[in-house]
Structure formats: C-alpha cells, structure tokens
VOGU-3710 file (C-alpha; in Angstrom, 3 decimals, decimal comma):
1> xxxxxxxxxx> 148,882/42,383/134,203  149,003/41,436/130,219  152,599/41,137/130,512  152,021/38,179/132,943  148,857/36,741/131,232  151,042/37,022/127,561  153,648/35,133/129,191  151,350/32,818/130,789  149,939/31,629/127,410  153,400/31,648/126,044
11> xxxxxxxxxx> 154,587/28,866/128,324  151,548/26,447/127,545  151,151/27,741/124,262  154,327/28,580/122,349  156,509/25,225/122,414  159,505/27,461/122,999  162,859/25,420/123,894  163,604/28,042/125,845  161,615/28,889/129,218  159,442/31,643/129,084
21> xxxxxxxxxx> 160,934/32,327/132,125  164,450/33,179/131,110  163,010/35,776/128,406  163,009/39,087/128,724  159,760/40,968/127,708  162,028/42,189/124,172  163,230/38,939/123,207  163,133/37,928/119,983  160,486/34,222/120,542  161,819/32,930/117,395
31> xxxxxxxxxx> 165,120/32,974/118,076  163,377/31,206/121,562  162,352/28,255/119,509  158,509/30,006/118,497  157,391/28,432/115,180  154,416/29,012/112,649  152,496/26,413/114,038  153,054/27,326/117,664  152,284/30,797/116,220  149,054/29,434/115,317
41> xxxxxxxxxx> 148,119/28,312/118,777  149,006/31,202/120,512  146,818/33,307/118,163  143,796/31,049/119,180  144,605/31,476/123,148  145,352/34,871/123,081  142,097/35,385/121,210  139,965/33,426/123,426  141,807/34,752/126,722  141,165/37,954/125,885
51> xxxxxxxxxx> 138,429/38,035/123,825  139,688/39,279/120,466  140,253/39,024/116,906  143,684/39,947/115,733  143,141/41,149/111,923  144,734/39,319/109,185  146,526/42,194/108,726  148,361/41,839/112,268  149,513/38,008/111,169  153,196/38,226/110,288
61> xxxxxxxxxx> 156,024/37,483/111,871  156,684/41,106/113,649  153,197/40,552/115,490  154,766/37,588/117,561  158,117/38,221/117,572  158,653/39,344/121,167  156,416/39,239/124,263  156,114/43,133/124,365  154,930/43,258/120,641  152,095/40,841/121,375
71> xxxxxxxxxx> 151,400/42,885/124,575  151,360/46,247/122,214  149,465/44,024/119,837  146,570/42,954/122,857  146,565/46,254/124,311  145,681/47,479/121,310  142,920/45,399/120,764  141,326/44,995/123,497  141,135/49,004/123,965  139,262/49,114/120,897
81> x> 136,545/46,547/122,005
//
C-alpha cells in the first residue's frame, strides 16, 4: 500500500516529465525529470500524508532518488512513530 500512496504523491507532486506510470519502483526519478524544488514538495506531502518528519539527515539526493528508496525511507519512519 505505500508503494501506491508514494507513487500517488509522485504524480501530483514530483513534476516528473516522465509518467509515474511508466517507472518502475527502482528507477532512478532524476533521471525521470525530479528536481530540488520538486524534491521540496514531495518532502512536504509525504510528510503530511503520512504524518512524519524526515530528519535533515535523510535530505540528499539518495533519499529521493527512486520510488523504493522513499518507500524504505517512509517505512522507516513511520514504524518508528
């Protein structure tokens, strides 16, 4: 079910030129048109759709860089709330 909500925000969130659709769950989203800012926004609606803080420590690039490594990164999170 995260896998679906992950890719859910990823379509109205991550501006990607290519449809979320089309991805596989280990593609790499910048290579899918993902940029900082869009990184930005996604942050916020992951946060707020599943009610969590991701750490400054979990804000580079390898955090967002596919849909599973959000997922890991959610899971994660939201196991420890």
């Amino acid at each position: 079910m995260t896998v679906q909500k992950v890719r859910e925000i990823l379509e109205k969130n991550g501006r990607l030129s290519t449809p979320v659709t089309d991805l596989a769950d280990d593609s790499d989203l910048y290579n899918a048109g993902l940029t900082s800012l869009a990184t930005v926004g996604l942050m916020l609606a992951l946060e707020d759709e599943f009610n969590i803080e991701i750490p400054d420590s979990m804000l580079g690039r390898k955090t967002f860089s596919s849909i599973q490594s959000i997922v890991d990164v959610v899971e994660q999170l939201t196991q420890k709330a």
